[in-house]
C-alpha positions as CSV (number, residue, x, y, z in Angstrom):
1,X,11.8,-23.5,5.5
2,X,13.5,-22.8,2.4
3,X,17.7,-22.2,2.3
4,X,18.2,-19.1,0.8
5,X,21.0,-20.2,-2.1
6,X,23.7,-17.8,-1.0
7,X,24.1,-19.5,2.2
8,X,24.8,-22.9,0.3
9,X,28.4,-22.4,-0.6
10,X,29.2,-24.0,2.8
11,X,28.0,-26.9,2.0
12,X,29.9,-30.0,2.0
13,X,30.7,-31.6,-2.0
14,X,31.5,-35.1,-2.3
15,X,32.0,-37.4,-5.6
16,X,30.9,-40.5,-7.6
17,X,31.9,-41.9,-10.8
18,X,29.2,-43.9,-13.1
19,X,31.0,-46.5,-15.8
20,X,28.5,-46.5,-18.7
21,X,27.8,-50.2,-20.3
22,X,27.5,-49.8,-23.6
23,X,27.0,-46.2,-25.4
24,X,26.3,-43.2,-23.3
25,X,26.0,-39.6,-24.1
26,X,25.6,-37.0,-21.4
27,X,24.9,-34.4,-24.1
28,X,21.6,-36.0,-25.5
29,X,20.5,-36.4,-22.0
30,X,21.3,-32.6,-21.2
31,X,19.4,-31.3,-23.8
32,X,16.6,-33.8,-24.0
33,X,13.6,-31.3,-23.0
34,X,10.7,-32.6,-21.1
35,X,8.6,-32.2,-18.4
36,X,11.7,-31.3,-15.3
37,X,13.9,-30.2,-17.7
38,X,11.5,-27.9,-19.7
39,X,12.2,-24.8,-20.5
40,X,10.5,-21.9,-18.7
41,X,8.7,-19.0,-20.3
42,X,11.2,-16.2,-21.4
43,X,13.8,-19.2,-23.0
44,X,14.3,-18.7,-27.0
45,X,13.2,-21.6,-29.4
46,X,16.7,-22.7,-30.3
47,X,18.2,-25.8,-28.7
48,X,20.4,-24.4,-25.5
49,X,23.9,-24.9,-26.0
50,X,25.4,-27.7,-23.7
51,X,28.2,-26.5,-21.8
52,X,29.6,-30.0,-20.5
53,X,28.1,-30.2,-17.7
54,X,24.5,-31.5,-16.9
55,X,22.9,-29.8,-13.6
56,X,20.5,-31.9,-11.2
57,X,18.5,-30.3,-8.4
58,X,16.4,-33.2,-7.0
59,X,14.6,-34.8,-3.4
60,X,16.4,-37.5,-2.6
61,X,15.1,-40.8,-2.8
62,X,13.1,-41.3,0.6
63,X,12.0,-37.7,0.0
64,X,14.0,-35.8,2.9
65,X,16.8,-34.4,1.6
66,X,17.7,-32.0,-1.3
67,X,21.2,-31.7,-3.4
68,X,22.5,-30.3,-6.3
69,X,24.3,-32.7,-8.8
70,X,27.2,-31.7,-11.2
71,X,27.7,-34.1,-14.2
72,X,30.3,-34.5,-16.3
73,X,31.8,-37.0,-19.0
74,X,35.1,-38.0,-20.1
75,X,36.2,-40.6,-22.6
76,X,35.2,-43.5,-19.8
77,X,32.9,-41.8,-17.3
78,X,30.6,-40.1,-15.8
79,X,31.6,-38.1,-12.7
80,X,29.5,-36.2,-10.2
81,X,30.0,-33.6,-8.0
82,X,27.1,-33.7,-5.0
83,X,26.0,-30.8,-3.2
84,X,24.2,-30.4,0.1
85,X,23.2,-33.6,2.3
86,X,21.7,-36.7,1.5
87,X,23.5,-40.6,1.7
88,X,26.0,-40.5,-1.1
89,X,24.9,-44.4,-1.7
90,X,21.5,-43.2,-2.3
91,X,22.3,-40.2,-4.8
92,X,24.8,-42.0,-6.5
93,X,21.8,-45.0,-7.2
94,X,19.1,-42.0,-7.7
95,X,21.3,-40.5,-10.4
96,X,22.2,-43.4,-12.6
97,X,18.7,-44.3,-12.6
98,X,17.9,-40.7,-14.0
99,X,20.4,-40.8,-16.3
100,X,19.5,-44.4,-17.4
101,X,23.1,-45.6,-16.6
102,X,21.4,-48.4,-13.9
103,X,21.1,-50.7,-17.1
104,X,23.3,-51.9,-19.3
105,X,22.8,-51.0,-23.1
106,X,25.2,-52.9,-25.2
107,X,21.6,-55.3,-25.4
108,X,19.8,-51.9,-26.6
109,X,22.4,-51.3,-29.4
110,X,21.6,-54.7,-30.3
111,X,18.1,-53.9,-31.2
112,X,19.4,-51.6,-34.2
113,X,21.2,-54.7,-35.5
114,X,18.0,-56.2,-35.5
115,X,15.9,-53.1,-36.2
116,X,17.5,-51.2,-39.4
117,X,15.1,-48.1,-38.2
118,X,16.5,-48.5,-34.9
119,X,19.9,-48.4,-36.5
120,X,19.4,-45.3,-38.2
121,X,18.1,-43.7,-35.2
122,X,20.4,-44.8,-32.7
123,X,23.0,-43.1,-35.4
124,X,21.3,-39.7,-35.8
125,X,21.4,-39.9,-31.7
126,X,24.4,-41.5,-30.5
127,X,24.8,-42.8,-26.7
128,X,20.9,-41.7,-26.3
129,X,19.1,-43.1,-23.4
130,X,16.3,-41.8,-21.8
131,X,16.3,-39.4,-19.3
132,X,13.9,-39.9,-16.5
133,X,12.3,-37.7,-14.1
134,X,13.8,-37.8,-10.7
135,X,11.5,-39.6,-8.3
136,X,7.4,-40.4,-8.9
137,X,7.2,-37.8,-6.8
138,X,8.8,-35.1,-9.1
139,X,6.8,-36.8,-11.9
140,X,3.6,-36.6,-10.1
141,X,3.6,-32.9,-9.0
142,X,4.6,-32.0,-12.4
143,X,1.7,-34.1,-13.7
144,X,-0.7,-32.0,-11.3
145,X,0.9,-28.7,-12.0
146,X,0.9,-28.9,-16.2
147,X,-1.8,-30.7,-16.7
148,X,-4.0,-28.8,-19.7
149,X,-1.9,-25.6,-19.5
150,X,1.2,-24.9,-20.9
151,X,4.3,-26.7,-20.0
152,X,7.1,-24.2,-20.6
153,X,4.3,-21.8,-18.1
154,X,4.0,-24.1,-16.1
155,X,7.8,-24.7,-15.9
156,X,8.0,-21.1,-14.7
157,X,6.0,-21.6,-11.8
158,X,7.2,-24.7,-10.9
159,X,10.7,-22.9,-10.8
160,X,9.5,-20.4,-8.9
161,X,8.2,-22.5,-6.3
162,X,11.2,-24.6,-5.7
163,X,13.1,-21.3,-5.2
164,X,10.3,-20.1,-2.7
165,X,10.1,-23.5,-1.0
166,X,12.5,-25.9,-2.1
167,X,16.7,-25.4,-2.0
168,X,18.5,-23.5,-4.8
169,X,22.1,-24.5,-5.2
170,X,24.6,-22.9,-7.3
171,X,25.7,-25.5,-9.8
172,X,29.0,-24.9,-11.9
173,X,28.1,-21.3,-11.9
174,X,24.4,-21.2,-12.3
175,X,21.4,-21.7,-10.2
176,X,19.0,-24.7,-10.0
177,X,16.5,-25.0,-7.4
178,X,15.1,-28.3,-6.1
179,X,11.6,-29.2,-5.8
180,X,10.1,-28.7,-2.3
181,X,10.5,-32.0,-0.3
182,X,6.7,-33.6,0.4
183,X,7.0,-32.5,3.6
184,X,7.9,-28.6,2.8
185,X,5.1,-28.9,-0.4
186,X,1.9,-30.3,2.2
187,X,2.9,-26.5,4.4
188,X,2.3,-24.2,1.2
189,X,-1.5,-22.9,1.1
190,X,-0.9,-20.6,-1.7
191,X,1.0,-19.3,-4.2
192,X,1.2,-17.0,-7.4
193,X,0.5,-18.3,-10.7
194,X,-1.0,-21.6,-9.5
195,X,-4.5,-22.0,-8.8
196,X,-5.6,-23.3,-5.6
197,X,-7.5,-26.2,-6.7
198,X,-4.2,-26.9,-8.9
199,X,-2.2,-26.7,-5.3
200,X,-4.4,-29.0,-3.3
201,X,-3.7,-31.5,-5.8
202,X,0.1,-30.6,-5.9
203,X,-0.4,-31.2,-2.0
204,X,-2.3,-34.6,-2.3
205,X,0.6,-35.5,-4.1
206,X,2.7,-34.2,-1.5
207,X,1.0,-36.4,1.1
208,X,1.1,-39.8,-1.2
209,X,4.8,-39.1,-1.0
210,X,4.8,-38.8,2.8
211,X,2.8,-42.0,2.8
212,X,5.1,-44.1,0.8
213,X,2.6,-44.3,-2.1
214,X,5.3,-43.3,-4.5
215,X,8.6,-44.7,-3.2
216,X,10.2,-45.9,-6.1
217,X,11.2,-48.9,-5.4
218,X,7.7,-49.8,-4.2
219,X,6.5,-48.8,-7.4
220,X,9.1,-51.1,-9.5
221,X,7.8,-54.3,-7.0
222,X,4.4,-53.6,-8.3
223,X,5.5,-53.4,-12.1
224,X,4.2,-51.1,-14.9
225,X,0.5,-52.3,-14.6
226,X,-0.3,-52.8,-11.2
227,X,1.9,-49.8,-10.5
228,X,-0.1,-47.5,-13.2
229,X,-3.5,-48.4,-11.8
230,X,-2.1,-47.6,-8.3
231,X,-1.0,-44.5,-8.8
232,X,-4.0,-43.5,-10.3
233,X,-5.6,-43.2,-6.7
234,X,-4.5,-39.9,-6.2
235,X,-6.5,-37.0,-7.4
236,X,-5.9,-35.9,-10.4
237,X,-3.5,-38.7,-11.9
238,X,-5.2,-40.6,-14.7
239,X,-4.5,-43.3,-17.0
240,X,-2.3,-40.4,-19.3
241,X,-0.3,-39.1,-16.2
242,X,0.4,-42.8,-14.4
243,X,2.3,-44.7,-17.6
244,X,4.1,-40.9,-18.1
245,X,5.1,-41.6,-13.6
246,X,5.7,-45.3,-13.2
247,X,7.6,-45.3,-17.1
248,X,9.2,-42.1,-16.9
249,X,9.9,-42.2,-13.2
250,X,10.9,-45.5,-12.3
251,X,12.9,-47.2,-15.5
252,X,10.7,-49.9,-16.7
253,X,12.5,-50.7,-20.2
254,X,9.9,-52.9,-21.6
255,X,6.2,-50.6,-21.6
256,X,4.9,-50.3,-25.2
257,X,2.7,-47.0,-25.0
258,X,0.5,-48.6,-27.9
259,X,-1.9,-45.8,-27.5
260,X,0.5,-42.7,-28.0
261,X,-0.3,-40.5,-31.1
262,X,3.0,-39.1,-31.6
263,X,4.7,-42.6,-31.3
264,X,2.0,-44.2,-33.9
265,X,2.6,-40.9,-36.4
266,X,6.6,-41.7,-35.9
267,X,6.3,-45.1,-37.0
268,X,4.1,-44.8,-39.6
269,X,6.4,-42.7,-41.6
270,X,9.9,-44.1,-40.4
271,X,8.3,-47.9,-41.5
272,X,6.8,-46.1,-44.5
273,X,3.4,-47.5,-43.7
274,X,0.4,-46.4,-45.6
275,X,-1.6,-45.7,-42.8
276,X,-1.2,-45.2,-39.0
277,X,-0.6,-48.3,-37.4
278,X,-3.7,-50.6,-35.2
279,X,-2.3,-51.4,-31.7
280,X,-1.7,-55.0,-33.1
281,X,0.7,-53.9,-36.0
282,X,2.6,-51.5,-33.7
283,X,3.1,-54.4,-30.9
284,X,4.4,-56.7,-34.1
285,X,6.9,-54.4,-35.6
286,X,7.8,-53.7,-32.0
287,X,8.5,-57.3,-30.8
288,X,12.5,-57.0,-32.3
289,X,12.8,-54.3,-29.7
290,X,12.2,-56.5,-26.6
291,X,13.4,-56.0,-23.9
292,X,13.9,-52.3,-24.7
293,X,10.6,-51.5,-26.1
294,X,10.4,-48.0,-23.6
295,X,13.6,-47.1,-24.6
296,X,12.6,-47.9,-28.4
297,X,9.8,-45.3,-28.1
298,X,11.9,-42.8,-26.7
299,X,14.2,-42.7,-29.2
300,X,11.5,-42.8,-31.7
301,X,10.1,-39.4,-29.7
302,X,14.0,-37.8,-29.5
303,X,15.4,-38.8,-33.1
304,X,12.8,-39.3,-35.6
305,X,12.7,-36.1,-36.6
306,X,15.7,-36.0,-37.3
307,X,16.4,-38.6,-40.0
308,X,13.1,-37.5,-41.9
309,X,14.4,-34.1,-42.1
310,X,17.3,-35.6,-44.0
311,X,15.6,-38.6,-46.2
């Protein structure tokens, strides 16, 4: 059963604090817009302002408890401020490795010493590192739920849901809802603006949860390939959806998504190459990246945009 949010002022707050190694920016993460942190239907086309604080609404690691998370940075941290239950140990681990702070990156800025296209993008995005979703589970359901329909739709009704069925808490004066916990999602047998075969799936998903299928640190034992092939035993994850759950969901730094359209299109024109590059060519001009070649594509993805539009 679902806490309604005005009844979650009572609830106790307790604090971390998160030393970044090597550069860090809380605002790139904030505004880094993908698949939890869409934007719903209804939200202009602009980039939203960033207001110094980063909100979190997550299931905890273990998938039985909910909080809200308030981020903040200051010249040599990150601070947060947790909401609601949930063992502090276990948020504190669950957020740095959402916020990619669990590694150190003085190695990554390395690469753009190596890498002079690196270098040029890890100066149009400062501090950069990529944002993951919060659990396989969270990356899983919103595999199921946006999978050939719109994403910023399907963000609505994924926002809905979590307020229906999940815990909304009122973070730095504004509300974010949590995802239902696997447990709350398997009870739901309908709901508006997602189709039931959709919600079965959504609830297979729950289930794998409840199983310990997509306990994360399960998932990093396995490693990227075995993991990927694994998860794809659940209806309706395939080879697409598993590399976006065990990369974007679990912190693997090294994955090369050699098959990724938007990657190959990126580094084509930021290598000036006359043609798209094979899987081969990509995986040489690649090899400087190692060991960061996920984070590498990711800020390919977040900043190459951004230093064509000014070459």
């Amino acid at each position: 059963m679902s806490v309604p949010w005005r009844m979650l002022s009572g609830m106790q707050t307790r604090t971390f604090t998160l030393r970044p190694q090597g550069p860090f920016s809380l605002r790139e993460s904030a505004l880094f817009g993908f698949g939890q942190r869409m934007r719903p239907a209804g939200v202009g086309s602009r980039e939203p302002a960033f207001d110094g604080v980063m909100r979190l609404a997550f299931c905890v690691d273990g998938y039985h408890d909910q909080v809200g998370v308030e981020v903040r940075q200051d010249a040599g941290a990150v601070h947060a401020v947790v909401h609601g239950d949930g063992d502090l140990a276990v948020v504190e681990n669950q957020v740095a490795r959402v916020l990619s702070l669990d590694h150190d990156a003085r190695g990554f800025a390395e690469v753009g010493e190596r890498d002079p296209v690196i270098g040029r993008l890890q100066r149009a995005a400062p501090g950069l590192r990529p944002p993951l979703f919060y659990s396989p589970y969270e990356a899983a359901v919103w595999s199921v739920l946006s999978a050939r329909r719109p994403g910023w739709q399907m963000a609505q009704a994924r926002g809905e849901l979590s307020e229906a069925h999940g815990t909304t808490f009122e973070l730095a004066g504004e509300r974010l809802a949590a995802l239902p916990t696997p447990a709350q999602l398997v009870r739901v047998e309908a709901f508006a603006g997602i189709d039931p075969d959709r919600l079965a799936r959504m609830r297979g998903v729950a289930q794998s949860a409840l199983d310990g299928q997509l306990d994360v640190a399960r998932l990093q034992a396995l490693g990227p390939e075995a993991a990927s092939t694994d998860v794809q035993r659940i209806k309706g994850i395939g080879p697409f959806y598993a590399g976006l759950i065990v990369v974007r969901a679990t912190g693997f730094t090294d994955v090369l998504p050699v098959n990724e359209p938007k990657a190959l299109e990126l580094v084509q024109r930021l290598y000036d190459l006359a043609h798209k590059p094979a899987q081969r060519e990509f995986e040489d001009i690649a090899a400087a990246w190692r060991p960061w070649r996920t984070w590498g594509t990711v800020l390919l993805r977040a900043a190459g945009n951004r230093v064509l539009a000014v070459a």
